[in-house]
Each structure stands twice: as structure tokens, then as C-alpha cells.
C-alpha distance (Angstrom), angle and dihedral (degrees) to the residues before:
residue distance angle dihedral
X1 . . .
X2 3.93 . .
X3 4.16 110.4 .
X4 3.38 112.7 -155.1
X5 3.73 120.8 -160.7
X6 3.54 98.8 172.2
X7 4.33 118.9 120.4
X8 3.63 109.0 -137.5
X9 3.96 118.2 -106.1
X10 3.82 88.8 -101.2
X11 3.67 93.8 59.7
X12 3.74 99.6 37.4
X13 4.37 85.4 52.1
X14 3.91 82.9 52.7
X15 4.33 90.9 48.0
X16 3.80 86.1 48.8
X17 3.90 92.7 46.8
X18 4.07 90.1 47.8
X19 3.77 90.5 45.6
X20 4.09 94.1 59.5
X21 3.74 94.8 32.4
X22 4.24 89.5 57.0
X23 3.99 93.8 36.2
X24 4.05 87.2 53.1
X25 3.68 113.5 25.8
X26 3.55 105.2 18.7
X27 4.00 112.2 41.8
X28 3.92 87.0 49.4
X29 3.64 85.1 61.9
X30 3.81 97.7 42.7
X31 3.78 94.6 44.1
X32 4.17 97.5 44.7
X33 4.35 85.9 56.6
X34 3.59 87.0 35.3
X35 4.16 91.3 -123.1
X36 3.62 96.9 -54.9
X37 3.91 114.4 124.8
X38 3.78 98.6 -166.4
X39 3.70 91.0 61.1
X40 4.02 94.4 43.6
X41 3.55 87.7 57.1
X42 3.63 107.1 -85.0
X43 4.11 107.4 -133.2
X44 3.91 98.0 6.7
X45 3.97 84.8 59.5
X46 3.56 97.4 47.7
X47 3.75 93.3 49.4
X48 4.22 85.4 48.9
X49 4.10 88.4 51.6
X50 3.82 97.7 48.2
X51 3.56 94.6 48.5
X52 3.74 85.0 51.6
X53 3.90 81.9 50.2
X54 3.33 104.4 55.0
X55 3.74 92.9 43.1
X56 3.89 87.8 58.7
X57 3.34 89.1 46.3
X58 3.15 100.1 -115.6
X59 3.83 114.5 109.1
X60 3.86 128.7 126.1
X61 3.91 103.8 -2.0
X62 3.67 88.6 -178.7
X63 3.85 101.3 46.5
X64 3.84 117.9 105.7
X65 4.23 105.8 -98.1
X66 3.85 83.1 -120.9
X67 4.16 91.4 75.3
X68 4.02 93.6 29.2
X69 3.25 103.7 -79.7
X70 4.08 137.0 128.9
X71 3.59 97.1 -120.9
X72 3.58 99.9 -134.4
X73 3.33 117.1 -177.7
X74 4.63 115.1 -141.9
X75 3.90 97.0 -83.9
X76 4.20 98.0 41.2
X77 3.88 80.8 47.9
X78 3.87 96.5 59.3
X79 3.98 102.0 71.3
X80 4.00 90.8 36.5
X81 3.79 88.6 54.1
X82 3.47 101.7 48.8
X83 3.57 90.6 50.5
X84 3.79 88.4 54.8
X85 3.66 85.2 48.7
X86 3.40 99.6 58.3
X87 4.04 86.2 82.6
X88 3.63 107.6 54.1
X89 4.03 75.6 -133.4
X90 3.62 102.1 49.9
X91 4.05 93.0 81.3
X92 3.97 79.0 57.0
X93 3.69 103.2 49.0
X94 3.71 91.6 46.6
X95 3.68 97.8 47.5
X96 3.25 99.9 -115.0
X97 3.64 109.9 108.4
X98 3.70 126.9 123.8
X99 3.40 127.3 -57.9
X100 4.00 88.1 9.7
X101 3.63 92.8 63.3
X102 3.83 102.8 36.8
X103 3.84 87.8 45.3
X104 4.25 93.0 50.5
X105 3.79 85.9 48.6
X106 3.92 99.3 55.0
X107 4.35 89.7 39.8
X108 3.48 79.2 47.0
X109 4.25 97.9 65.3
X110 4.21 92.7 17.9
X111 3.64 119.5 39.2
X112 3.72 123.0 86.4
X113 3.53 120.3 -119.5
X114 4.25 95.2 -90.8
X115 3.74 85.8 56.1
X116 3.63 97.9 51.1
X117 4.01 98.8 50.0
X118 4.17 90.1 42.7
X119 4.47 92.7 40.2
X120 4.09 117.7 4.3
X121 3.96 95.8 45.2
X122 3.53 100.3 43.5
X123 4.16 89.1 41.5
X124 3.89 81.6 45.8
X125 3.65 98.2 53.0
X126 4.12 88.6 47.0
X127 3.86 87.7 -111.8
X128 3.69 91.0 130.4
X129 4.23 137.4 5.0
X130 4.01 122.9 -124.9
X131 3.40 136.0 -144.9
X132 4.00 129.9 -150.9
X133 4.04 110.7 -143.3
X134 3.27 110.3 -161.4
X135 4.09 111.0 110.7
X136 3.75 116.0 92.4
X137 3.90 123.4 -165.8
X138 4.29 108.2 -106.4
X139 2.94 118.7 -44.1
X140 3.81 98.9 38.8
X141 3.83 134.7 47.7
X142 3.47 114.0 -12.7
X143 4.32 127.1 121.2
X144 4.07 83.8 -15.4
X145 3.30 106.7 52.2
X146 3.71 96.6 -169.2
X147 3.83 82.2 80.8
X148 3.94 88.3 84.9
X149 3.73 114.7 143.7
X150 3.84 99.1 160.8
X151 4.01 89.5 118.3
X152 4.24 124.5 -156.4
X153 3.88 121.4 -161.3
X154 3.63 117.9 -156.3
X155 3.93 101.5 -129.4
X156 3.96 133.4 168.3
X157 4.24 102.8 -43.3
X158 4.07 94.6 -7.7
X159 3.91 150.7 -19.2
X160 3.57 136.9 -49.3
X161 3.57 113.2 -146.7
X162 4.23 127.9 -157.6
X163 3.53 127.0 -173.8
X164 3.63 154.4 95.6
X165 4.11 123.0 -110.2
X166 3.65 125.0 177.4
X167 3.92 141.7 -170.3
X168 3.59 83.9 33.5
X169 3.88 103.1 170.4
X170 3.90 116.0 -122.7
X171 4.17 98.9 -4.2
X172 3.74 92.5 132.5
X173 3.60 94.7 87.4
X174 3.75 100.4 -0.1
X175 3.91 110.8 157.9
X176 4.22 87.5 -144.2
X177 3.61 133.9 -8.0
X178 4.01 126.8 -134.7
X179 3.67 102.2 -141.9
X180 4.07 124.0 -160.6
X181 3.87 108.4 -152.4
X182 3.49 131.2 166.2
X183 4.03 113.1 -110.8
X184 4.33 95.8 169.4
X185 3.24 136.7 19.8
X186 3.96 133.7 22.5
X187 3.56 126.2 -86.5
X188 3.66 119.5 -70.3
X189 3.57 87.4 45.4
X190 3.61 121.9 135.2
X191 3.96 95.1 -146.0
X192 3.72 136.3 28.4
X193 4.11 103.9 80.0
X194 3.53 121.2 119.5
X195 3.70 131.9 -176.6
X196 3.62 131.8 -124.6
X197 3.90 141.8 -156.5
X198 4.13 108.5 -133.0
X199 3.74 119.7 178.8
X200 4.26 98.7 -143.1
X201 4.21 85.4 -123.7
X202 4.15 79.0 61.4
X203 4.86 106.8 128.4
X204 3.51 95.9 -105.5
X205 3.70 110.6 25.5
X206 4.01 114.1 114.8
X207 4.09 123.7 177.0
X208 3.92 100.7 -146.6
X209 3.75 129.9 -161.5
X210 3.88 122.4 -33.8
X211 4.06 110.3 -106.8
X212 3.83 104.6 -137.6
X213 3.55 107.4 -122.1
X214 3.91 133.3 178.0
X215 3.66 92.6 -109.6
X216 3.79 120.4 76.5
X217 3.90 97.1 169.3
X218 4.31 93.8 91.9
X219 3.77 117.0 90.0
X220 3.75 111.5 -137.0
X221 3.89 88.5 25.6
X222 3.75 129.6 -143.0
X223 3.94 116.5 -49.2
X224 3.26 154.1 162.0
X225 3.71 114.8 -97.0
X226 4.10 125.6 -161.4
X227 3.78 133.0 -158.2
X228 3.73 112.4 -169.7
X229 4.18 105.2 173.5
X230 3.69 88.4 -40.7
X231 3.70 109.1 -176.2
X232 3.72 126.0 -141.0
X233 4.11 125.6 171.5
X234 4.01 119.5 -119.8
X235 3.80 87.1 -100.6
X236 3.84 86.7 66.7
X237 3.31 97.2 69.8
X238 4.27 109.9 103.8
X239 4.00 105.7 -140.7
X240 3.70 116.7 -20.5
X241 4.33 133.6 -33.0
X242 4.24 107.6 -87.8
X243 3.71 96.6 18.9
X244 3.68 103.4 82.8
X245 4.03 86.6 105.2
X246 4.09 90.8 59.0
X247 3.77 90.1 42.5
X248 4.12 92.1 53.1
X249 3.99 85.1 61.6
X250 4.01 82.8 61.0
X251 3.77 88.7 66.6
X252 3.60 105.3 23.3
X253 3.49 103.2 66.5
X254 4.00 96.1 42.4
X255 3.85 86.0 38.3
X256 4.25 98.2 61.0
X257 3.91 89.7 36.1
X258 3.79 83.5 64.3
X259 3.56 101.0 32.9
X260 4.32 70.7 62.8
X261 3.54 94.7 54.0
X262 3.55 97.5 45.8
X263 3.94 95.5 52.6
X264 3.22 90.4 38.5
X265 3.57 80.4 70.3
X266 3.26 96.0 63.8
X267 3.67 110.9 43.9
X268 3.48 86.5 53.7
X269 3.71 88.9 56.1
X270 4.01 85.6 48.1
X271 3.98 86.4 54.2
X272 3.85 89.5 53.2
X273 3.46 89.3 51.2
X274 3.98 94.6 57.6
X275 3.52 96.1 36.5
X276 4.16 86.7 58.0
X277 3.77 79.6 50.4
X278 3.33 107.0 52.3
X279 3.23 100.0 46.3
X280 3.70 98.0 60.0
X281 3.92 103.9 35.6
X282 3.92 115.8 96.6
X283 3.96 117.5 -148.4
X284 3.25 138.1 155.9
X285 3.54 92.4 4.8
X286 4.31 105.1 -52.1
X287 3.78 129.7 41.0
X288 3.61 122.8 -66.1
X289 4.02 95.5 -110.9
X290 3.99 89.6 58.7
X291 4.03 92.1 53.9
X292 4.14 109.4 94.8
X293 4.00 95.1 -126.0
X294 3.53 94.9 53.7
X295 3.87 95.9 44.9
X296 3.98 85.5 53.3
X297 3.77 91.5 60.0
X298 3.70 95.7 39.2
X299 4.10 81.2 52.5
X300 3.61 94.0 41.9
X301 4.25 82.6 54.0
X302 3.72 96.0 60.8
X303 3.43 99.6 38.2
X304 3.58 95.4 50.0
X305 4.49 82.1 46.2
X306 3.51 90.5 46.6
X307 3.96 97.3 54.0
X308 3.93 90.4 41.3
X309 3.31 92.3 57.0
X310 3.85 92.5 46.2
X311 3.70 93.2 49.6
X312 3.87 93.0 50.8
X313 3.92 85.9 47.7
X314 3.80 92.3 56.5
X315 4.05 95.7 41.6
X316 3.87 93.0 38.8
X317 4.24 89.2 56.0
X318 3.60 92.8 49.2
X319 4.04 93.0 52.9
X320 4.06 87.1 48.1
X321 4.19 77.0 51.9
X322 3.35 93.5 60.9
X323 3.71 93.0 -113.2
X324 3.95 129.0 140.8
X325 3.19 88.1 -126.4
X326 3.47 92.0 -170.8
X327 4.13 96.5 153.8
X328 3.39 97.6 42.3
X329 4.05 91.6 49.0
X330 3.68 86.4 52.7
X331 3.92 103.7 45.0
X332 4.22 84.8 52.9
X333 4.03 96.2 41.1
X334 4.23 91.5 48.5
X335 4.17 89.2 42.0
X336 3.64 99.3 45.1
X337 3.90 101.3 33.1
X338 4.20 78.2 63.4
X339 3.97 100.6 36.6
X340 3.94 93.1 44.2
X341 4.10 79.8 57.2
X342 3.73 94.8 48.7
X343 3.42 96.9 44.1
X344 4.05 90.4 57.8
X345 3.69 92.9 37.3
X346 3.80 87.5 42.9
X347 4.16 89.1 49.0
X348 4.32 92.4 45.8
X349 4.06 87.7 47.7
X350 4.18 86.6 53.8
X351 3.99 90.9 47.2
X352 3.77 97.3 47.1
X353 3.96 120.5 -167.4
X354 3.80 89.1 5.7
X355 3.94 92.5 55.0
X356 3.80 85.6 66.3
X357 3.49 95.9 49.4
X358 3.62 140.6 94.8
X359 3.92 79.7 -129.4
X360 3.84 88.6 81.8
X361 3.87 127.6 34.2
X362 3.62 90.6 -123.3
X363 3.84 95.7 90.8
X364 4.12 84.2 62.5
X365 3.48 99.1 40.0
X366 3.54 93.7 51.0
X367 4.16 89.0 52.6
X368 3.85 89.0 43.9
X369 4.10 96.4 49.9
X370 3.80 87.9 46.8
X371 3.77 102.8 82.3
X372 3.32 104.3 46.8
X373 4.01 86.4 81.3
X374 4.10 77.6 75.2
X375 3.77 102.5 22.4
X376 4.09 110.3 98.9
X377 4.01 94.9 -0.2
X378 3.82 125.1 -17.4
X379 3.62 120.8 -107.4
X380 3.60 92.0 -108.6
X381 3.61 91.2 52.1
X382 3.77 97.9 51.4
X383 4.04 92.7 54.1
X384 3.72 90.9 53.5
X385 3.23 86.2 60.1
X386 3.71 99.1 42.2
X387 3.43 95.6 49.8
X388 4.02 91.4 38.9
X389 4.07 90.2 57.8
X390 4.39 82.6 45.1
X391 4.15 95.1 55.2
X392 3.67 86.3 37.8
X393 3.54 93.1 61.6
X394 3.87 90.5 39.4
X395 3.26 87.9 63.5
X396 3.41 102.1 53.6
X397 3.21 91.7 40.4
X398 4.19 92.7 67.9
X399 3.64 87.5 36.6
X400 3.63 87.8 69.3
X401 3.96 98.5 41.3
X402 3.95 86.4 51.1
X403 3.67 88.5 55.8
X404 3.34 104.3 45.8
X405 4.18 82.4 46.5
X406 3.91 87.0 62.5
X407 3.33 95.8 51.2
């Protein structure tokens, strides 16, 4: 069998194209407000930066071609991506930041046709940001989401929804919200969520205080979100009543491989950094890059690039399969949510004073990178899981071989 790991000319044009549009228009940007989005002027500049993308051509690679996008499917996505992630920025310019992007991908495969001229194609176009309401302040949704105590009551022509969400990811300014509530069951309950479509002018809906955060790269920022007997009609509901929980798997799995590629991105552009370092610096006699210890971390950099990349390549063609993919999205999330931090750690160690500086971007990087241990499923929870699905199959596995021994 012949493996092919080549991009097609098309999408290696649109990598080149994303490479020069970050390196000229974007990293300016990044590097003048020092990475924070707040202070570069939050929605104004993201409208400025996708104009700037679209003129470049370059604007929503993962958007159907129907609302002006590229229509990239999850493994032509993963070189474009990191390139846009190189700026912390980029994701933003291109319209594919989180929630936006994660939130376009699951309207993409589940809304009905209504719901995709009134949400995805105006999202799509960059019209309007999302947000994805799931999270719930202790003791309600958090790393188990079956914790979900955001209730909806069918009433007279819809739902009214109650509950309280928090570090939801771009609500200050969100155009709509996706909201997981619980419609059966009680919580710690498998089933029974469902997911709804709220425009942010919806009776009921309140954005609370931001949550200060490392990160200062998301527009809209992380925040507390309230539902007081919010009313939605029937036609708001995204997919159908109790299978909100199987419809999150739509978006989670795509949603952490690019959360990879993205930060992927930008450790590499931490490497970069270093390696333009190293081999300048004089000390202790020669240049950094000849001495031993630094060539170990500059080592240690591209192998832990190399298998990041590979593991995104693997989980990335089984989602373009069809597949769940539910392993394979967890294996890369857990490695590279931990490499991408060593790699920036790794590249601020090899640059010394200047790595903890506002001098260099590694200072930011390093604060940016640092979540996504948490973000979309701690580390901790992600190898339960993997090694959950690995004794499960053990166990089968003997199962079988002390059947056929009986026979």
C-alpha cells in the first residue's frame, strides 16, 4: 500500500499565501500590542484583519465554498493552520479561531438548511462570532460533561432554558451562542442534553464578567454566561432533543486537532526564534548552537514538532474517514498540548534573560500554549480515557481466547 503524504498544489499555493500574509500583515499587528487582543482593539481589529484576509485570498480555509470559504477538508487544514498559527493573530484574521471555527465546523455537518443561512453562513463569511456554552462552574459541566445542569423545558412553541455557564470563549460580543442544556435525565447522566441556537439579543441571555485568563489572544474573551428563562422556538433547536452529547463529538474531535495545528504554529515560531538565537550568541568561548545542552533542546524541539505533526496526520485522516476517531484525537491532543509547551519553554530556556522578556514573543507564547493542557479535555482526562478504551479491549480480548479455550 503506497502512503502518500504529499498536499496537493492547490493547498500547498494556499500554505505559501498564509505564510506571507502572517509574516507581513499579521505579526506586525501581533508584535506592536504585544499579542493581546483587548488592547489591539478586540472586534474592530478582527474585522480590519479579515478584510485584509480575504483580499489576500486567504480567508476561511475551512468554510464550505458556498459562504466563501476553501472547503478544506481536516488533513488539507493542518499545514494552512499552522501557518496561521504562527501569529498568535493569524487563527483570527483567517477566521478560524476558537469557538468560530469549531462552531462553523459542527453547523457545517448538523444544522438544517434554515439554520445555516440565519447562523453558519453569516459566522462563515465573518459577519458575526459564536460562542459554544457548555462549561458550568463546579458542580456542573466541566472535564465530564455529563455533569450538565443547564436545564430546558419544552413549553407552548419552544424551550425555556436556566442556567449559569462560565469561561465561555468569545461571548462578549458573540453574534449567537450554541447552548448545551439538559432536557432528560439528571446530572451524571450520559444522555439527555440537547443543544440550542440563541441569537445574544435572545430575553434572558446575560454575558457576565470576563474571567482573567493567561491567554489574551481570543476576541470576546472567557466569561461567564447566564440563562435566566431564556426562550428559544422549536426551530432553535441544532439536530434533534437528547442528542446534544453525540453531536458535541462532531466538533470536539475536529475542534482539538485544530486547536493542534494552530499552536503548533506557534511553538514552531518559538523554535525559529531560538534557533536565530543560538546561532549568533557567543559564550563560553563558541556560539550557543555548537554547545551540547543547547543542541539537546534544539533536538528535543524537532523531535517533539516532528511527532506532533505525525500524530495530527494520523488523527486528522481518520476524521476525513469518517471515523470517531476518538483515540487517535486523544493520543495527539494529550502529546501536543505538552510538546507545544516544551518546545516554547524549551526555546525561552535557550534565549535566557530575553526569553522572559517582552523583548521576544516567547514570554506570550509561552502564556498562550499553557492552557490548552485544560482547554477541550485535560491531559489527565484524555489518558483515562486512552488507557480506559486499551484495558477495555484487553479484556475482550481474553474473553475471547477463554471462549474459544472452552470450546
Amino acid at each position: 500500500m503506497t502512503i502518500d503524504l504529499a498536499y496537493s498544489g492547490q493547498v500547498q499555493e494556499l500554505v505559501a499565501r498564509t505564510r506571507a500574509f502572517v509574516h507581513e500583515v499579521v505579526l506586525p499587528v501581533e508584535d506592536e500590542y504585544r499579542g493581546d487582543i483587548t488592547a489591539a482593539g478586540g472586534d474592530a481589529m478582527r474585522v480590519r484583519l479579515q478584510d485584509a484576509a480575504k483580499e489576500a485570498g486567504v480567508f476561511a480555509p475551512h468554510a464550505p465554498v458556498e459562504y466563501g470559504g476553501h472547503g478544506l477538508g481536516m488533513s488539507d487544514r493542518a499545514p494552512v493552520f499552522e501557518e496561521a498559527g504562527y501569529s498568535l493573530f493569524g487563527p483570527i484574521a483567517l477566521n478560524i479561531a476558537a469557538p468560530d471555527e469549531g462552531n462553523a465546523h459542527m453547523l457545517t455537518h448538523i444544522a438544517d438548511p434554515d439554520q445555516k443561512s440565519r447562523f453558519l453562513e453569516p459566522l462563515a463569511r465573518g459577519a458575526v462570532r459564536s460562542a459554544f456554552a457548555m462549561t458550568e462552574p463546579a458542580p456542573g459541566a466541566g472535564s465530564d460533561p455529563s455533569a450538565l445542569r443547564t436545564r430546558a423545558h419544552r413549553v407552548d412553541g419552544g424551550w425555556r432554558i436556566t442556567g449559569h455557564k462560565h469561561f465561555i470563549t468569545g461571548a462578549d460580543g458573540a453574534g449567537f451562542f450554541i447552548v448545551m442544556a439538559r432536557t432528560s435525565g439528571e446530572p451524571g447522566m450520559r444522555g439527555g442534553a440537547t443543544m440550542f441556537l440563541a441569537p445574544a439579543d435572545s430575553p434572558g441571555l446575560r454575558v457576565g464578567r470576563h474571567i482573567g485568563t493567561l491567554d489574551r489572544s481570543m476576541v470576546g474573551g472567557h466569561c461567564e454566561v447566564f440563562f435566566d428563562d431564556m426562550f428559544v422556538p422549536d426551530d432553535a433547536v441544532l439536530g434533534a432533543v437528547d442528542r446534544g452529547f453525540e453531536y458535541a463529538q462532531v466538533r470536539l474531535g475536529p475542534a482539538r486537532m485544530t486547536h493542534v495545528m494552530r499552536w503548533l504554529g506557534a511553538a514552531r515560531r518559538g523554535h525559529d526564534i531560538a534557533l536565530e538565537r543560538v546561532v549568533r550568541r557567543e559564550a563560553f568561548g563558541d556560539r550557543l548552537g555548537d554547545l551540547g545542552m543547547a543542541q539537546k533542546m534544539i533536538a528535543d524541539n524537532e523531535i517533539d514538532i516532528a511527532a506532533t505533526r505525525a500524530l495530527l496526520v494520523r488523527a486528522c485522516w481518520e476524521l476525513d474517514r469518517g471515523e470517531a476517531a476518538a483515540n487517535a484525537t486523544s493520543i495527539a491532543k494529550t502529546y501536543a498540548a505538552e510538546a507545544i509547551f516544551r518546545i516554547v519553554d524549551r526555546s525561552i530556556q535557550l534565549c535566557g534573560g530575553l526569553g522572559v522578556s517582552d523583548d521576544l514573543p516567547l514570554a506570550r507564547l509561552s502564556r498562550e500554549v499553557r492552557p490548552f493542557r485544560v482547554y477541550d479535555g485535560p491531559s489527565e482526562v484524555h489518558r483515562w480515557a486512552i488507557a480506559k478504551r486499551a484495558v477495555g479491549a484487553a479484556k475482550r480480548a481474553a474473553a475471547r481466547r477463554s471462549e474459544l479455550a472452552a470450546r
